[in-house]
C-alpha positions as a Markdown table, in Angstrom:
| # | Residue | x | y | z |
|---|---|---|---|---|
| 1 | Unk | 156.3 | 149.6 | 130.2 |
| 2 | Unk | 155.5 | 147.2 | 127.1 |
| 3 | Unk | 157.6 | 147.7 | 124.0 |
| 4 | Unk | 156.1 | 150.3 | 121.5 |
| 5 | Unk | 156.2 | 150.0 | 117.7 |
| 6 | Unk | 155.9 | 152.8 | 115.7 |
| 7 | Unk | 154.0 | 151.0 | 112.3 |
| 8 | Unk | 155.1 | 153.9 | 109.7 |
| 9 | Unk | 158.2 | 154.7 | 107.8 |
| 10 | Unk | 157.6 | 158.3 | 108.3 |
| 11 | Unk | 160.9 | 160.0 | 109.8 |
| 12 | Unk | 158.6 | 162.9 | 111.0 |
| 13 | Unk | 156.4 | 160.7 | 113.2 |
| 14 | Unk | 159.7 | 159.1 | 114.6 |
| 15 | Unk | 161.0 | 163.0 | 115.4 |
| 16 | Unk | 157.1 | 163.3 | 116.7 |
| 17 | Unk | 157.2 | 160.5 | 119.2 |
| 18 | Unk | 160.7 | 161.3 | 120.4 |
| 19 | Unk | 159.6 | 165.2 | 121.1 |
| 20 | Unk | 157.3 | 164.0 | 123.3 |
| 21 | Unk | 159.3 | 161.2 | 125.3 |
| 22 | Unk | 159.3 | 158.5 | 123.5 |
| 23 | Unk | 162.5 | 157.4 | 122.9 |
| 24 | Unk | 162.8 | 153.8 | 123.2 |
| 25 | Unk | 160.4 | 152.1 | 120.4 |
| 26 | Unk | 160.8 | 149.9 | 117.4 |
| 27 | Unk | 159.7 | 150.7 | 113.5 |
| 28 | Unk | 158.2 | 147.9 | 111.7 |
| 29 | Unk | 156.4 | 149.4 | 108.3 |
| 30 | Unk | 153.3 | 147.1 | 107.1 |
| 31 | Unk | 152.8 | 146.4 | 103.5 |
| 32 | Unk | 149.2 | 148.0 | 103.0 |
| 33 | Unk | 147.5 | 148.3 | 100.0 |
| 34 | Unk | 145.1 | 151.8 | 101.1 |
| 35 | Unk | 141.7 | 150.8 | 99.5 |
| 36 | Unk | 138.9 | 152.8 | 100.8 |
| 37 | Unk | 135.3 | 152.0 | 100.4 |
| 38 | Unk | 133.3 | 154.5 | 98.5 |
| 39 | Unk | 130.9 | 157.5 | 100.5 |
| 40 | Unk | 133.5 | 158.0 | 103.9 |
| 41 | Unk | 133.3 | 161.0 | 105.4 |
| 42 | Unk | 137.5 | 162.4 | 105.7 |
| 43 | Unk | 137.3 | 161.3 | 109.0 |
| 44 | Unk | 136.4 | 157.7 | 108.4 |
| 45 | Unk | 138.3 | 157.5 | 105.2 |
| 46 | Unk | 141.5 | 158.0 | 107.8 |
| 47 | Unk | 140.5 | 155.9 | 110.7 |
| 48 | Unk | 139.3 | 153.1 | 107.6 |
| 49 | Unk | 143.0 | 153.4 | 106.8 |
| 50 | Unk | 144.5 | 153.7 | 110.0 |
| 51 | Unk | 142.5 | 150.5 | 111.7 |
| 52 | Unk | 144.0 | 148.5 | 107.7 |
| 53 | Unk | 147.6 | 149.5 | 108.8 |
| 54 | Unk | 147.1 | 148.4 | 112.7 |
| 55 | Unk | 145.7 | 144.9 | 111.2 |
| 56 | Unk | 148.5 | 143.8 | 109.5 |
| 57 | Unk | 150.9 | 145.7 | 111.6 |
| 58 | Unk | 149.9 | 143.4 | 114.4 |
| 59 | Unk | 150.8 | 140.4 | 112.5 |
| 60 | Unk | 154.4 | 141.9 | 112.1 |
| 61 | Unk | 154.6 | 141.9 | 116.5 |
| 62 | Unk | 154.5 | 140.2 | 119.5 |
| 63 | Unk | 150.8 | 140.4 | 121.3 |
| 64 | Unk | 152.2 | 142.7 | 124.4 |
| 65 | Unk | 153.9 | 145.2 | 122.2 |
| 66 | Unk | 151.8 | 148.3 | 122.0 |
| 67 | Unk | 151.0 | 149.2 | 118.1 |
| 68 | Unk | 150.8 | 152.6 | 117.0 |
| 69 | Unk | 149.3 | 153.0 | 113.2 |
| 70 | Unk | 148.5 | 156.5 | 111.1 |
| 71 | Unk | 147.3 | 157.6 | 107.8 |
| 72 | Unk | 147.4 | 161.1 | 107.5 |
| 73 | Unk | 145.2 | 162.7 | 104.1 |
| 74 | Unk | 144.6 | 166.5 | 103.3 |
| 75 | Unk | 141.2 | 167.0 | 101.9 |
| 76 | Unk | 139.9 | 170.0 | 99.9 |
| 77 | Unk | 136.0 | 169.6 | 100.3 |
| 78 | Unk | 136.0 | 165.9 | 100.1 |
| 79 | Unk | 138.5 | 165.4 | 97.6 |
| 80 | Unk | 141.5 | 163.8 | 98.4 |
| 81 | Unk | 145.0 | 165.1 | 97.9 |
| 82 | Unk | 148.0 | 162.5 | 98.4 |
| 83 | Unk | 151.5 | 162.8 | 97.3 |
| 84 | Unk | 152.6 | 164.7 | 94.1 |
| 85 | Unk | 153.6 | 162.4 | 91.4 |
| 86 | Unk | 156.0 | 164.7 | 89.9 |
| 87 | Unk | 156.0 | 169.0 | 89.6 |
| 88 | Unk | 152.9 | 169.7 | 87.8 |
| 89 | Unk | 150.9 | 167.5 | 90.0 |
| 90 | Unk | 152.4 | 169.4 | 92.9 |
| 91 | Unk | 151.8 | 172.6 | 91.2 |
| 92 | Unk | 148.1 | 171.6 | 90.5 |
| 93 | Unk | 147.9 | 170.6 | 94.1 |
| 94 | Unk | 149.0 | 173.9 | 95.7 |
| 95 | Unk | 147.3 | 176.2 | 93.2 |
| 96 | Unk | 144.3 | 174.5 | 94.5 |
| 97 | Unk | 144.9 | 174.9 | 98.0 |
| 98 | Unk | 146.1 | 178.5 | 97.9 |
| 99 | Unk | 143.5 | 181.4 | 99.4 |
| 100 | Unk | 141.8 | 178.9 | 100.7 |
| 101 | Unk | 140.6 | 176.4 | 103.1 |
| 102 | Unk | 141.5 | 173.3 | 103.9 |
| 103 | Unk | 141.7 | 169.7 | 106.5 |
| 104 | Unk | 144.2 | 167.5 | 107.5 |
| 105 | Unk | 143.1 | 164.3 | 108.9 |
| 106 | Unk | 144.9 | 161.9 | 110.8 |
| 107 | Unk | 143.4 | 158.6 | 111.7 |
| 108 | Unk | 145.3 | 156.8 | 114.6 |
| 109 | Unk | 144.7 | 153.6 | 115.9 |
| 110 | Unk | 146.6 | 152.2 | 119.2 |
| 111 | Unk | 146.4 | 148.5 | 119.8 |
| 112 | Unk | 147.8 | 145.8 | 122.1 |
| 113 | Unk | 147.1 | 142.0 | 121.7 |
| 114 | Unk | 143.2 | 141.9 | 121.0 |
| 115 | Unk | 142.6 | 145.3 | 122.4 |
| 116 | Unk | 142.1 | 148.2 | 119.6 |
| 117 | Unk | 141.4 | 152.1 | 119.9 |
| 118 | Unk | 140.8 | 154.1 | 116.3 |
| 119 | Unk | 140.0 | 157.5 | 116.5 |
| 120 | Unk | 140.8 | 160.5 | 114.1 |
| 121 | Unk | 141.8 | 164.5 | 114.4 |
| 122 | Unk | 141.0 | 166.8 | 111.7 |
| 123 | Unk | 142.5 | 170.6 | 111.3 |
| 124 | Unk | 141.7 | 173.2 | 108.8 |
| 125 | Unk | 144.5 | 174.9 | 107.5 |
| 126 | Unk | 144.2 | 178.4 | 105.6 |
| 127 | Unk | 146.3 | 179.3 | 102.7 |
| 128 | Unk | 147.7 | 182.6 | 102.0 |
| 129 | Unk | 147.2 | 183.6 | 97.7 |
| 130 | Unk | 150.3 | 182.7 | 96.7 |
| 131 | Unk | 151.9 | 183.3 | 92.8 |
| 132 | Unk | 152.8 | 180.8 | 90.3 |
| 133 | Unk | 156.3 | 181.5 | 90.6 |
| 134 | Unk | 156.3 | 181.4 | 94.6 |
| 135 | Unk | 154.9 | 178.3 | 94.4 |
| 136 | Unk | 157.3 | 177.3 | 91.3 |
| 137 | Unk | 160.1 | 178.1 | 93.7 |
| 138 | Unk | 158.6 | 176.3 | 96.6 |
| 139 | Unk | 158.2 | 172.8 | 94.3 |
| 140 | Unk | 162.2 | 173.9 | 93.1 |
| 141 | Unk | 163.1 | 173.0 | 97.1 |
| 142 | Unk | 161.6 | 169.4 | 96.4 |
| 143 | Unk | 160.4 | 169.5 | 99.8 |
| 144 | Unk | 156.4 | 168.7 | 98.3 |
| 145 | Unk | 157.2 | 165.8 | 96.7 |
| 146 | Unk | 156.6 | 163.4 | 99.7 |
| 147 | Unk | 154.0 | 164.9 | 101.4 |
| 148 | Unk | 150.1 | 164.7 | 101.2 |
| 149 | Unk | 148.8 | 167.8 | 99.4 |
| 150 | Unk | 152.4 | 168.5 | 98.6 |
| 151 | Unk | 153.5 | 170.8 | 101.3 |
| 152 | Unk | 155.2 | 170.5 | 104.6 |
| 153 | Unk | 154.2 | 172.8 | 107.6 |
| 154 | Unk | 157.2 | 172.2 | 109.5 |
| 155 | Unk | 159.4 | 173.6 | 106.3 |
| 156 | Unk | 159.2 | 176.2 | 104.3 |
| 157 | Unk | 155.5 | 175.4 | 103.4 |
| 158 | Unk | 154.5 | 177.0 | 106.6 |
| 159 | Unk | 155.6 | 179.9 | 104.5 |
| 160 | Unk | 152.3 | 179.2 | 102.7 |
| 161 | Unk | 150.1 | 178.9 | 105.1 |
| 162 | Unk | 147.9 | 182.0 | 107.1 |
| 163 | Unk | 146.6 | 180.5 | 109.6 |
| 164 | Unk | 145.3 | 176.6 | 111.3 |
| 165 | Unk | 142.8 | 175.9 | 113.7 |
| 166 | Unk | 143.5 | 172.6 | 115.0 |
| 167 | Unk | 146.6 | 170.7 | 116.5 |
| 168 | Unk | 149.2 | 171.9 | 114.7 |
| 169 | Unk | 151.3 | 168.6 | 115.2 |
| 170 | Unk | 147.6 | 166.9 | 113.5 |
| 171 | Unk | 149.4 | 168.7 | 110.1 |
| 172 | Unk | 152.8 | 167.3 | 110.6 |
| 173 | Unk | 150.9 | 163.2 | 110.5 |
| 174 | Unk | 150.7 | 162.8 | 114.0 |
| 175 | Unk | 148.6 | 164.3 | 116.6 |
| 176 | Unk | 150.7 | 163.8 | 119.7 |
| 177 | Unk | 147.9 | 165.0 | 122.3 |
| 178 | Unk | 145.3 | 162.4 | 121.3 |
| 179 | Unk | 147.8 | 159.9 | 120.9 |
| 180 | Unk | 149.0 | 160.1 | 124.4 |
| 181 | Unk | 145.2 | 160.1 | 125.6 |
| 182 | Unk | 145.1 | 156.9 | 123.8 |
| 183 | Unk | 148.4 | 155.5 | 124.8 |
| 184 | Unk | 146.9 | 156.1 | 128.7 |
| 185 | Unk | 144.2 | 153.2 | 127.5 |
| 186 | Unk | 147.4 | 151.0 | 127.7 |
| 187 | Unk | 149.2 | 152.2 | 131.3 |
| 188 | Unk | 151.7 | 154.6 | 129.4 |
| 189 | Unk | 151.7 | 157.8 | 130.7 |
| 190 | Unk | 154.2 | 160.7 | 129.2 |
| 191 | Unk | 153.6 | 163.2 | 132.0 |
């Protein structure tokens, strides 16, 4: 099997790709400046992203190492919600989500000397209403504070949310099922 790189510094995909097998990989993070072009839908906006990260990521490895990229956004309607800058922004954040609807979308791209696969996964998550001070105390853990739309559903955010309709891994940044679908593209089967 060719060598895999992992092109993110995110310790959850890492955990992610080891759940599911993948043990033996390399992490080599691209400098990427995320510039998006104006009127994407969230799913393009991601796989814009994703397909950014893979470009230069490629640059960083040898042509038969297989390149995985991801860019994971929470959108409420078509507004984007990164990471917190500090408490209030994650407090604005979350008040906004709370009782109510939202996506995740991760755009993944898979590539391998010239070949190249983008493709995206979206799931809604629904908040519960929470209070000011429940989510006061939720910001207090400092767990929001690196995440996209400032919670973590893995953590004690999942204390936050109701319900999701979707991959649930799609909310963590990486959408294991698709990616090993796209992975097969390349002669690496996990099962």
């Amino acid at each position: 099997m060719a060598q895999i790189v992992l092109a993110s510094g995110s310790p959850r995909r890492r955990e992610l790709l080891e759940r599911i097998g993948i043990t033996d990989f390399l992490v080599r993070v691209p400098e990427v400046e995320e510039y998006v072009p104006e009127g994407l839908l969230p799913s393009q906006v991601v796989e814009y992203i994703s397909k950014e990260k893979a470009e230069v990521a490629a640059r960083l490895c040898e042509p038969e190492e297989i390149v995985i990229t991801a860019d994971t956004m929470v959108f409420l309607g078509h507004s984007r919600l990164g990471k917190p800058r500090n408490d209030a922004h994650a407090l604005e954040m979350l008040t906004a989500l709370q009782g109510r609807r939202h996506t995740v979308c991760t755009g993944l791209t898979v590539c391998q000397g010239g070949r190249s696969f983008t493709e995206s996964e979206s799931t809604d998550v629904f908040f519960r209403s929470a209070s000011q001070a429940e989510l006061q105390s939720y910001i207090a853990t400092g767990e929001p504070m690196d995440k996209a739309g400032a919670y973590g559903v893995q953590g004690r955010g999942a204390l936050l949310v109701e319900r999701l309709e979707g991959d649930f891994f799609n909310v963590m940044g990486l959408p294991v099922l698709r990616l090993s679908r796209m992975l097969e593209r390349f002669g690496v089967f996990l099962l």
